[in-house]
C-alpha positions, 0 to 999 in steps of 0.5 A: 520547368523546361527540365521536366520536359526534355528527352536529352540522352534518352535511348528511344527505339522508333519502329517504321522508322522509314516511314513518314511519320516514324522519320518526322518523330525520330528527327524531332527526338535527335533535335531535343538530344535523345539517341535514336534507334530506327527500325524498318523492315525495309532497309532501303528506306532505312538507309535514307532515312538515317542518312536524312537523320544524321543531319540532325545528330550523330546518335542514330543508328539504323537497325533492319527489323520486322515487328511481327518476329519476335527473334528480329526483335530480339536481335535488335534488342541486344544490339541496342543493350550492347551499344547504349546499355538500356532502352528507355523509350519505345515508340511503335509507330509501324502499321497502318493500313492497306490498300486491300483492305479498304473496301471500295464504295461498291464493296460490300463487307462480304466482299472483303478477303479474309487474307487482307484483314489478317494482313492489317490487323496482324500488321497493327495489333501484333506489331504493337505487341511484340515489340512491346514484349521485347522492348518492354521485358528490358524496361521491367528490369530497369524498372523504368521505361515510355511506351507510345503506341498509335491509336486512330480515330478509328477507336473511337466510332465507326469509320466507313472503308476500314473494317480491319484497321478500325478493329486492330486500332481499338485493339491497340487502345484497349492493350494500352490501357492493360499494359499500363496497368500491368507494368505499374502494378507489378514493376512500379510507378517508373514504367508508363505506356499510353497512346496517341489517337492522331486525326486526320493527316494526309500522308502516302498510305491515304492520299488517294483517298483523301486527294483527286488526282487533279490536287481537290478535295475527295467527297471522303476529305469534305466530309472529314473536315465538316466535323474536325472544328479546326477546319483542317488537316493536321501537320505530320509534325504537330504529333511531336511535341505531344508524344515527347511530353509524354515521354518526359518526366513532366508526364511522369503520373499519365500513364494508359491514356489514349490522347486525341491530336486531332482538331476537336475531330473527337469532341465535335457530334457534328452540330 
């Protein structure tokens, strides 16, 4: 049974590699023996992370590439094609949000810049979609192929603070499911896209949010774990094992799903 689940010499493409969630997948993919591609627009932290990576296997390499430009995705494409001669994972982890899109708690929505909402939602959806069209167009001709996309908590009810990210997110999840559909139906049942839906993780892009500068919980960070029945904030690496079984042939009828990991965030009303 332990077969079904492994990703051994799967080629799997990580966007936002250089981030810490990318980074945290990309070492537990190399650690189960899968080849690993990282993608980050930046290439400083691209460098340390494949250095950072390279402790755990030597198939890795680091490759510079925007999700939001189809001609770098290309790029990257042929460059992978030439080196391990097929793509069979594609994770697209890149996105998340931005600190001039989250309005303040004495902002109105009338007060949110138009130019910061095209930012984040171009950033998440468009960066899911692109790579998908790049990378999956490869897997249409193998007829075989994994695609996770990043789904939030956002998708499923109305989050304060994040308009933009709410909105590019249930995107994310609504194309999930069209996707799946589409590969199956026109190239069989060996393509399969689905979704994580993560809970609650304290990382760099949330941190202040979630944490005072005197190390304490915000009022927002209460609140978050008064309705999560875990009663706490997840690990970044307790993502892991759910998108590699998804990417195993032990998930080979789970296609279009939106997964929660996310302590009982979900399923619990608040009562």
């Amino acid at each position: 049974m332990n077969d079904a689940f492994s990703i051994q010499g799967k080629i799997a493409i990580i966007t936002g590699a250089g981030g810490v969630l990318g980074g945290s997948i990309a070492k537990s993919f190399l650690q189960a023996g899968a080849k690993v591609v990282a993608i980050d627009i930046h290439e400083e932290n691209l460098n340390k992370r494949v250095a950072e990576l390279a402790v755990f296997g030597s198939d890795v390499i680091g490759v510079v590439g925007n999700v939001l430009d189809m001609e770098s995705l290309e790029n990257v494409a042929k460059e992978v094609l030439a080196k391990w001669g097929r793509i069979d994972i594609l994770l697209n982890i890149a996105g998340g949000n931005l600190p001039g899109a989250t309005l303040m708690p004495d902002q109105e929505f009338f007060d949110m810049k138009i130019s910061d909402w095209d930012k984040v939602t171009n950033l998440n959806l468009n960066g899911t979609v692109f790579p998908s069209m790049v990378f999956g167009r490869v897997m249409s001709k193998q007829k075989s192929g994994s695609i996770i996309n990043m789904s939030s908590m956002a998708a499923y009810s109305a989050i304060t603070r994040v308009p933009g990210y709410s909105v590019a997110k249930t995107g994310i999840s609504n194309f999930t499911q069209w996707l799946a559909t589409e590969m199956a139906l026109k190239y069989g049942d060996g393509i399969r896209v689905n979704a994580l839906a993560p809970g609650f993780f304290i990382g760099d892009q949330n941190r202040a949010v979630l944490i005072n500068p005197d190390g304490s919980l915000t009022d927002r960070s209460k609140k978050v774990l008064a309705k999560t029945p875990m009663g706490r904030f997840g690990d970044i690496s307790e993502l892991n094992g759910t998108v590699q079984f998804l990417c195993s042939e032990a998930a080979s009828f789970i296609t279009g799903v939106v997964l929660p990991v996310d302590g009982g965030f979900s399923a619990f009303s608040g009562l």
